[in-house]
N, C-alpha and C positions, 0 to 999 in steps of 0.2 A: 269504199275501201274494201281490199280482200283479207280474209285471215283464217283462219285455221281452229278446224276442230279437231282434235286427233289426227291432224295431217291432212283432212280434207279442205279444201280450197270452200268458200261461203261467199257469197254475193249479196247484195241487194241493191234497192236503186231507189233516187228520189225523183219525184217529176213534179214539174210545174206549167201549169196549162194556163197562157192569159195571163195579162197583167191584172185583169178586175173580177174575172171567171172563177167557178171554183177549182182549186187544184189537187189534188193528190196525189199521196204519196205510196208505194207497196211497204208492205209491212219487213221486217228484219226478221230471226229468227223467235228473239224473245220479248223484245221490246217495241212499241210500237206510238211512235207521236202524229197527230191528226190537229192541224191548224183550222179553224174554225170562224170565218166573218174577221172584225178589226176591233173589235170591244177587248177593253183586258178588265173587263170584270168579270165577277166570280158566275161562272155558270150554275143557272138555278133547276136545267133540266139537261136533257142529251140532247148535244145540238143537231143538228141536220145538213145535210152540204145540200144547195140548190143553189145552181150555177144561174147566174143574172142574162147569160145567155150563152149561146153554143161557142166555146173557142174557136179562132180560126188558125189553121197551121199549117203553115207554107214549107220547101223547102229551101228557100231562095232567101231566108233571112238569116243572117249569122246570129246564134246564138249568145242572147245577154239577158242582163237582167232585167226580168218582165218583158220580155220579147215574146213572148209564147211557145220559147222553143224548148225544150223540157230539158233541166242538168241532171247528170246521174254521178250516182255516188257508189260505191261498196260497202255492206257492212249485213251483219244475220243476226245485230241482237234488238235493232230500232228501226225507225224507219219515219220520217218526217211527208208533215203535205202541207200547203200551203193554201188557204182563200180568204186570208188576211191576216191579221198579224199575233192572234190568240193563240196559244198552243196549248195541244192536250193531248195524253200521254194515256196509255194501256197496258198492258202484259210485265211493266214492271222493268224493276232498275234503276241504277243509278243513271246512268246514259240518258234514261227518257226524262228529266226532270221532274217525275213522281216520286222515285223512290222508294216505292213498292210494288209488287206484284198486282195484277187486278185485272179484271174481264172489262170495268166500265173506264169508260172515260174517265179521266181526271187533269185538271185544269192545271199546265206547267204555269205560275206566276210569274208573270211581265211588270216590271215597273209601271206605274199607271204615265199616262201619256207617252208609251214608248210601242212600234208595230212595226215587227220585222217585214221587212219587203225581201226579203233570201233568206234559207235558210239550208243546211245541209249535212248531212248525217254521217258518222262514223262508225268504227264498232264499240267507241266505249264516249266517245264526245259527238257534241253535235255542235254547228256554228251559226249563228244569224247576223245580217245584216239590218240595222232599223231605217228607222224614217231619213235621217240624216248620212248616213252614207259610215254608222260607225259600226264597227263589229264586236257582239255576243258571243257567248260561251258555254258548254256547263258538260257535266260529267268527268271523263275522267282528263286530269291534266297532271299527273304527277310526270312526264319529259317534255311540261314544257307549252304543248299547245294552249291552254286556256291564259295562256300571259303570267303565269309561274305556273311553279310546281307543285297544287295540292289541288285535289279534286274539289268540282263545287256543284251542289246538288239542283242548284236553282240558275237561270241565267245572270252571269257576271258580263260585263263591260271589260272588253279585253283592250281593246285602242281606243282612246281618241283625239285625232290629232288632225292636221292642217290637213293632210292625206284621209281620199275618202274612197269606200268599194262598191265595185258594183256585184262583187258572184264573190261566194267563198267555195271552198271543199273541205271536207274533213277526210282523214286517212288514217292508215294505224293498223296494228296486227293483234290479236286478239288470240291467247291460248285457252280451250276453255275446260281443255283437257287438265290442265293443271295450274292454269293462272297466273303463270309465270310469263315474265318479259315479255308484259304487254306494252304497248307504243300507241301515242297516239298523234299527228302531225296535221296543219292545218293550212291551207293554200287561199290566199286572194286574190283577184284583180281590181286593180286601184279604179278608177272613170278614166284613168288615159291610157287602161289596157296593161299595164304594168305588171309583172307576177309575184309575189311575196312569197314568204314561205317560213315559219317556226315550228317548233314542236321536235320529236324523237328523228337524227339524222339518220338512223339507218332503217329497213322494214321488220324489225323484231328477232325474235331467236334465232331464226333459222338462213339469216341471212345479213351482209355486214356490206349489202348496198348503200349508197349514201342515197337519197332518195328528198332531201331538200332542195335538190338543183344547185346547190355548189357543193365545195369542197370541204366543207365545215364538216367533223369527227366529235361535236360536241351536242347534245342538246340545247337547243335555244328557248327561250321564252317573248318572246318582242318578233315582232314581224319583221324582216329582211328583203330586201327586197331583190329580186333575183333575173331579173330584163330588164331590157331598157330599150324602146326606140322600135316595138313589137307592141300589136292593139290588137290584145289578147280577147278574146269573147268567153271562153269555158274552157273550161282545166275537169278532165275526167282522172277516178287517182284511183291506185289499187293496191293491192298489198304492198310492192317491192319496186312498183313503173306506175310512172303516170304519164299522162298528155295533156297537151293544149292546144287549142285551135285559134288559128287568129284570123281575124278579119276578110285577111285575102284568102280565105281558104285551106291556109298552109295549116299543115300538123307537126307540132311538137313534139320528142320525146325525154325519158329520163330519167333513169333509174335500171333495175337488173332487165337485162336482156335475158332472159331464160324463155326458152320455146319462143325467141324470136318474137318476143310480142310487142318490140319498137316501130318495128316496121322501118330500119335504118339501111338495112345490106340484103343482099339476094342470100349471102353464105351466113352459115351459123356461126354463133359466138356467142358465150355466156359472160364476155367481157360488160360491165355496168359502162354507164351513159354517164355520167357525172352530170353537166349541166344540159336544160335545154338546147334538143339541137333537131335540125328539119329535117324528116324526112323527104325522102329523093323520090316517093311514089302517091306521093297522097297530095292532094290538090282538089282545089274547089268544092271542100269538105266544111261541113256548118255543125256536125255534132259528130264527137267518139265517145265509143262506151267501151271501156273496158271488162271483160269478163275474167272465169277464174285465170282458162291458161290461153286464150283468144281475146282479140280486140277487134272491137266492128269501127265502122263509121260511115257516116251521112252524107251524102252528095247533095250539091243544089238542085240537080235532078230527078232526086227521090228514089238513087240507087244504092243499094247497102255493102259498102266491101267488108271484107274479113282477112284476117289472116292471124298466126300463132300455131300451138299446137294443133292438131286434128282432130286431139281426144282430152278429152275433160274426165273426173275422177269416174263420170255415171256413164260416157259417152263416148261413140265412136264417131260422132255424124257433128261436132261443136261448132262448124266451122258454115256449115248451109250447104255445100259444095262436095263434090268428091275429086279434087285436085289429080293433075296425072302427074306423074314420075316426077316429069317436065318442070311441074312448075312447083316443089317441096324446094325446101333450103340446098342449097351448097354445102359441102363442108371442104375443112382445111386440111384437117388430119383425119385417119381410119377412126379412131376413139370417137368422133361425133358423128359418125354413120348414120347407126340408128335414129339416134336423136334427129337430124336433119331429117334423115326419111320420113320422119313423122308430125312434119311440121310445115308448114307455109312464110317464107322471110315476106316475100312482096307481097301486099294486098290483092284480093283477087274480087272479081266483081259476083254477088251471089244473085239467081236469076229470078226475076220477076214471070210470072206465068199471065199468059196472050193475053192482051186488054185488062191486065190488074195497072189501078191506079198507083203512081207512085207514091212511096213510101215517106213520110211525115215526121216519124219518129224514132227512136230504136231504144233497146234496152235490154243489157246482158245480164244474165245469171251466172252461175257457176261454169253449168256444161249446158243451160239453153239459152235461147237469144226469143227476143220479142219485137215486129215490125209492126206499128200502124201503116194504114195506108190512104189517102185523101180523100176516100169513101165510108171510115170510121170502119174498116174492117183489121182483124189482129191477126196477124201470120206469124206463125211459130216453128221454130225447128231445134234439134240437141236432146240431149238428154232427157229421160221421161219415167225417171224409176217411179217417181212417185205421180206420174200424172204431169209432169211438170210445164208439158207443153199447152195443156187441156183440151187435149183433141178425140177425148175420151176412150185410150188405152194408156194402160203402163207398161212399161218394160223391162217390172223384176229384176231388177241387176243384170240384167245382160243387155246388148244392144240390138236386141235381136227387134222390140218396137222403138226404138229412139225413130225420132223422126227427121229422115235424112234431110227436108229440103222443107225450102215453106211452105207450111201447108195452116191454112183456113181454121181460123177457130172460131165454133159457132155460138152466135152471141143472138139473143131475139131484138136486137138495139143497137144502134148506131155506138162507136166506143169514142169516148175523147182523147182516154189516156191510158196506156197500161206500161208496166212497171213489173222488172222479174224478181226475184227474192232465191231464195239457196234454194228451196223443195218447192217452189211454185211462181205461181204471177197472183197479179190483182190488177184491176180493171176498173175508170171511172166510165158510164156511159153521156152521151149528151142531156140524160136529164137530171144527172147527180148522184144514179145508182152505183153502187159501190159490189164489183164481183169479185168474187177470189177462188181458188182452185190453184193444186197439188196437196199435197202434205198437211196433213186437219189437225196434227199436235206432235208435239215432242217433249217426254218428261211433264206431261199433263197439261202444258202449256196449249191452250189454245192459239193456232196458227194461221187459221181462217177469219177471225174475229166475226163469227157468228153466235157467242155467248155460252156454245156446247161446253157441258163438262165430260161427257163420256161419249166412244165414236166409237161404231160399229166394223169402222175401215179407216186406216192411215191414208190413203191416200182420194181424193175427190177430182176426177180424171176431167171434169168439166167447172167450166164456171157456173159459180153457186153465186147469187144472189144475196148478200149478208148487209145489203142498208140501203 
């Protein structure tokens, strides 16, 4: 989900590598969950992730649950990973099911005999899926998403009923400027592809989108279900707009059209989307990720489009491309000029450099974007104030190093999975090493999860090594 700090847009993503592999997740801004093996007993030391063997990751398989194709999520204060069904929590919060602040691991409690197979992160809740096909809860629920209205510190049992899931999302808008009208909103798919949807209707203060895929002005607490006769594979969700991809490769959209980031019309409109509805450009697509003010997505081909704004809060370059005249929004009236001018309605395709392998995975940040590619190599491009791309410069508040196009981030290791977050990425390798790089703390917060209490430099322009 996307939300706001002081009016800056925040990203993060969750990835899941393998149905049996280990997986993980990038860290949020402040909080951080780390799923470990399938035991839900009390951990007696600091676990270790060692993947049972290398994932494999195609582009040619539509994305579901335990498929090996990674779901992404938005949110900067958590961040979920998954290599069975144990969850453990770091840096603090109620979101992470610790409840407090902390550098170490700490053990989220799972009912015994209960092992989420999904899970998925928000900016104040997070969601699971267990053995049985029913869905988990916990953090913040006061509109609605956790199955009522009070927050709960540990996971709760949100449904269970004839109807089972295979993929959830979690969404919600997040002020942290003042902690005021926060929302938090939560998205299934049933095993017949079906979409659901509860929690906060609209995307928080700053906007009075409806954003559950119907028409409902109310907060709900109970899952609703929102398609019918569509075999939905993964639902990506972000502040104000979400998507979903379904099987034949079609993309979904729904919710505020602002900087065009539906991908519905060639012309601009800030008019909202009310229900799920198809886009007219996007086809034989198996993953979308949503970013702050851009949305990418995945071809069976291992091709990456983009389109939205041009420029994200840190960026000039968000998009991978430098689009001509030609091909920015339309508009109707003079009033949305500018705005169009600076923006992409149709998806456009972002370019692969001679003889690179196609692309496997993707994952949005704020203002940068992250591709794997079928070689375990990470290509990066957007925004870079803090290192964020980790191509080892920054570019101080100006966009003068953003890095315009994909470019190669060097890794001494094969990668399986990486994952963007608001000020940086993180990275699993194929032997279970854990990298991270951007932004090393905020508010003494360790943001690397390297165990530092004090840093020489905000920003760590390459991937560092931290497990």
């Amino acid at each position: 989900m996307l939300l706001s700090i002081g009016g800056v847009a925040a990203v993060a993503t969750l990835i899941t590598i393998g149905a049996t592999g280990a997986d993980f997740t990038d860290r949020g801004q402040f909080n951080y969950l780390v799923t470990m093996g399938a035991s839900t007993s009390s951990p007696t030391s600091t676990p270790t992730q060692t993947p049972t063997s290398t994932p494999t990751q195609t582009p040619t398989t539509p994305p579901g649950s335990g498929n090996g194709v990674p779901t992404q999520n938005f949110s900067n204060v958590h961040s979920l990973a998954r290599a069975g069904g144990t969850l453990y929590g770091w840096a603090g919060g109620q979101a992470s099911g610790v409840g407090t602040y902390s550098d170490s691991l700490q053990q989220v409690r799972v009912p015994a005999g209960t092992t989420f197979t999904e899970i998925a992160l928000g900016p104040k809740h997070n969601l699971a899926i267990d053995q049985n096909g029913d869905i988990w809860g916990w953090g913040y629920g006061q509109t609605g998403a956790l199955g009522s209205y009070t927050d709960q510190p540990t996971p709760v049992k949100i449904v269970s009923t004839a109807t089972k899931y295979r993929k959830v999302a979690a969404g919600g808008y997040l002020n942290l400027g003042t902690g005021q009208n926060q929302t938090s909103t939560s998205y299934a798919i049933d095993t017949n592809g079906n979409l659901w949807s509860w929690g906060a209707w609209n995307g928080g203060a700053q906007t009075r989108f409806h954003v559950l895929g119907d028409s409902a002005s109310v907060n709900r607490n109970a899952p609703k279900q929102i398609t019918t006769g569509i075999d939905f594979v993964d639902v990506s969700v972000g502040w104000d707009k979400n998507m979903a991809v379904a099987r034949d490769g079609s993309v979904y959209a729904w919710g505020s059209n602002h900087m065009a980031g539906l991908a519905l019309s060639d012309t601009y409109s800030t008019s909202e989307v009310v229900t799920p509805t198809r886009s007219p450009y996007l086809s034989n697509i198996v993953k979308v990720a949503m970013g702050g003010r851009t949305a990418y997505a995945l071809d069976r081909d291992g091709y990456v489009w983009s389109w939205g704004s041009k420029s994200g809060t840190q960026s000039n370059t968000t998009l991978g491309l430098n689009p001509t005249t030609a091909q920015l929004c339309k508009w109707s009236n003079e009033s949305e000029q500018s705005t169009a001018l600076s923006a992409v309605c149709k998806p456009l395709r972002v370019g692969r450099a001679a003889g690179q392998a196609p692309f496997t995975n993707i994952s949005a940040g704020e203002s940068h974007f992250y591709a794997l590619d079928a070689n375990g190599a990470v290509w990066a491009w957007g925004g870079n104030r803090f290192g964020n791309t980790g191509i080892g410069t920054t570019s101080n508040g100006t966009s003068a190093q953003d890095t315009l196009s994909p470019t190669k981030v060097d890794f001494s290791v094969k990668i399986a999975a990486v994952a963007a977050e608001y000020f940086g990425g993180v990275a699993v390798d194929v032997n279970g090493g854990v990298w991270a790089w951007g932004r090393t703390n905020m508010n003494t917060i360790n943001l690397l999860g390297d165990g530092r209490s004090s840093w020489s430099s905000n920003a760590q322009t390459t991937p560092k090594k931290v497990k």
